[in-house]
C-alpha positions, 0 to 999 in steps of 0.5 A: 545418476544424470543431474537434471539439465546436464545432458543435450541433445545431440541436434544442439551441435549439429550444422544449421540446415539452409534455411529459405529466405521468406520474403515479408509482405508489407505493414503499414503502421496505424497512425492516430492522431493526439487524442484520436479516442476523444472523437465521437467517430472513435466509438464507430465499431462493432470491436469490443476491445476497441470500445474498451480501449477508447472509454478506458483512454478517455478517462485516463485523460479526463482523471490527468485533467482533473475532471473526476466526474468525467473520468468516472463516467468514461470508466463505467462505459468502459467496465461494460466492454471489458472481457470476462477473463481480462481482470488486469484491465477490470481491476485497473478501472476499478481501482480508477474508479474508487480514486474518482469516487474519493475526489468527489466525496463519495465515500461510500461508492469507494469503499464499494469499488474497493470491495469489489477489488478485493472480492478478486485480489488472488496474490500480495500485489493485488492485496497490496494496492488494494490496501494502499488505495484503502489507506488513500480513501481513509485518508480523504475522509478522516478515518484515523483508526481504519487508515492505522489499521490498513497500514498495520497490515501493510506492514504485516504483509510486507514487514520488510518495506519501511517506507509502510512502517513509516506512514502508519509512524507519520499517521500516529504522530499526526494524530497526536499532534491533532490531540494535543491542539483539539482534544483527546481523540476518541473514535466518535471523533476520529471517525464519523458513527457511519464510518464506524458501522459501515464498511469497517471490521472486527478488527478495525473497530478493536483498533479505533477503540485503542486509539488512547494516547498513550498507545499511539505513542508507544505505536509511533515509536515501535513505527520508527523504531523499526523504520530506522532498523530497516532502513540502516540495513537497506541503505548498504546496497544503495547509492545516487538519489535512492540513497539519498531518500533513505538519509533524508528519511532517517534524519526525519525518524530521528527528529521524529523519535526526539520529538517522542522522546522515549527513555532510554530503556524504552529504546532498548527494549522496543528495539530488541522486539522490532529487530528479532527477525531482522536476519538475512535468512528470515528477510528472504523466506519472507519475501512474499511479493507476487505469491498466491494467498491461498500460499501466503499465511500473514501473522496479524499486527497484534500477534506478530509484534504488538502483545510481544511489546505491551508484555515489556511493560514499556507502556505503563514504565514510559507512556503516561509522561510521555504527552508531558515530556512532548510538550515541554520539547516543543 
């Protein structure tokens, strides 16, 4: 039996004919100036993708300008000349236009481009900056609890990505540092009662409700924990600057987590949840990035990580003292 790919073809090892030299007839290159597209004479043509391409440069320029409503305009030209089967470029100036949205403060015409996008998202790239530009106009607008919730599954989606682990661990602590100098953080005050009805899910509302002290606590430990973890393992095949990162940022879980400061058992304990698929094998099944997901089955932040830990009892042996020892820290 032949092993696929082990036989050639016999032309492979025979004499190269004589081939006729082709003579090429001349090119000349297309010279533009800086900025050509901002001229109004630019728009002259009856070639759509031209059109296309001169609105899309228009608001690349006007967004590295910092003139948002510009840019937001010079998109929506653009998005009426875009060819139906062209999604790279239709997601890219949707994407362009949720971030302008957000610098001008409408929420919810972002939130609207960014259903849009992910109507169309088709693999974990798409779904992965989609969550990354849902994270980004939360941000902006203070919705702690949707912010943790689209960070969650970031993580769910790439657990092996630590820089995504540490975000939702900063996002937790920050919150409560913000606890600790203006009050307990219910979800009437993280979120506004619109962000609330609006625009978020099922689970993003379970996640708000659970927005209590003592969870985020035990959350932005599990976050740093397992950023450490990571981090200890990636740092083997690293050198120069990227290196460098990963030291910088594990000094900073480190002082993080001394800031927490959770009991030894607690340590234990979290550690031996987080590092449970921590193996060579299981990192590289679930390499995911670039798969379909219609093929992509991804386990919620809840049941892949988050019962397995309240069923330590971790919470109630270390959480309710843990705002005390924080404060005595600092």
């Amino acid at each position: 039996m032949e092993i696929f790919g082990s036989t050639f073809d016999d032309s492979v090892f025979l004499e190269a004919r004589d081939r006729v030299s082709v003579t090429l007839s001349s090119y000349n290159a297309k010279l533009c100036e800086p900025e050509w597209f901002c001229e109004s004479a630019a728009l002259d043509t009856d070639d759509s993708l031209e059109k296309q391409k001169v609105y899309k440069f228009r608001g690349d320029l006007a967004v590295r300008q910092g003139n948002y409503q510009k840019a937001l305009d010079a998109y929506s030209s653009c998005l009426e000349w875009i060819a139906d089967n062209n999604m790279t470029i239709r997601r890219d100036v949707l994407e362009g236009m949720a971030r302008c949205c957000t610098k001008l403060g409408q929420r919810d015409r972002a939130l609207h481009f960014a259903d849009l996008l992910s109507k169309e998202a088709s693999n974990t790239c798409h779904l992965t900056s989609l969550l990354l530009l849902k994270v980004t106009i939360y941000q902006h607008f203070g919705g702690v609890g949707s912010k943790m919730s689209c960070l969650q599954q970031l993580c769910s989606l790439l657990p092996f990505n630590p820089w995504h682990w540490y975000n939702l661990g900063q996002t937790c602590l920050q919150l409560l540092d913000s606890n600790r100098t203006t009050g307990p953080c219910s979800p009437q005050r993280c979120e506004s009662a619109e962000e609330q009805n609006d625009g978020e899910t099922a689970e993003e509302q379970e996640e708000a409700a659970e927005l209590d002290e003592d969870r985020v606590w035990l959350k932005a430990c599990t976050c740093f924990i397992r950023t450490r973890l990571l981090l200890r393992i990636l740092r083997q095949q690293q050198s120069s600057f990227v290196l460098q990162r990963s030291e910088n940022t594990l000094q900073t879980t480190d002082d993080a987590l001394q800031q927490l400061n959770p009991k030894e058992t607690t340590l234990q304990a979290l550690t031996e949840v987080m590092s449970e698929d921590l193996v060579p094998e299981k990192m590289r099944e679930d390499y995911q990035d670039g798969e379909s997901l219609a093929s992509v089955c991804v386990q919620t932040f809840r049941e892949r990580w988050w019962n397995k830990i309240l069923q330590t009892g971790v919470l109630e042996a270390d959480g309710s003292q843990h705002v005390a020892q924080m404060d005595t820290k600092s």
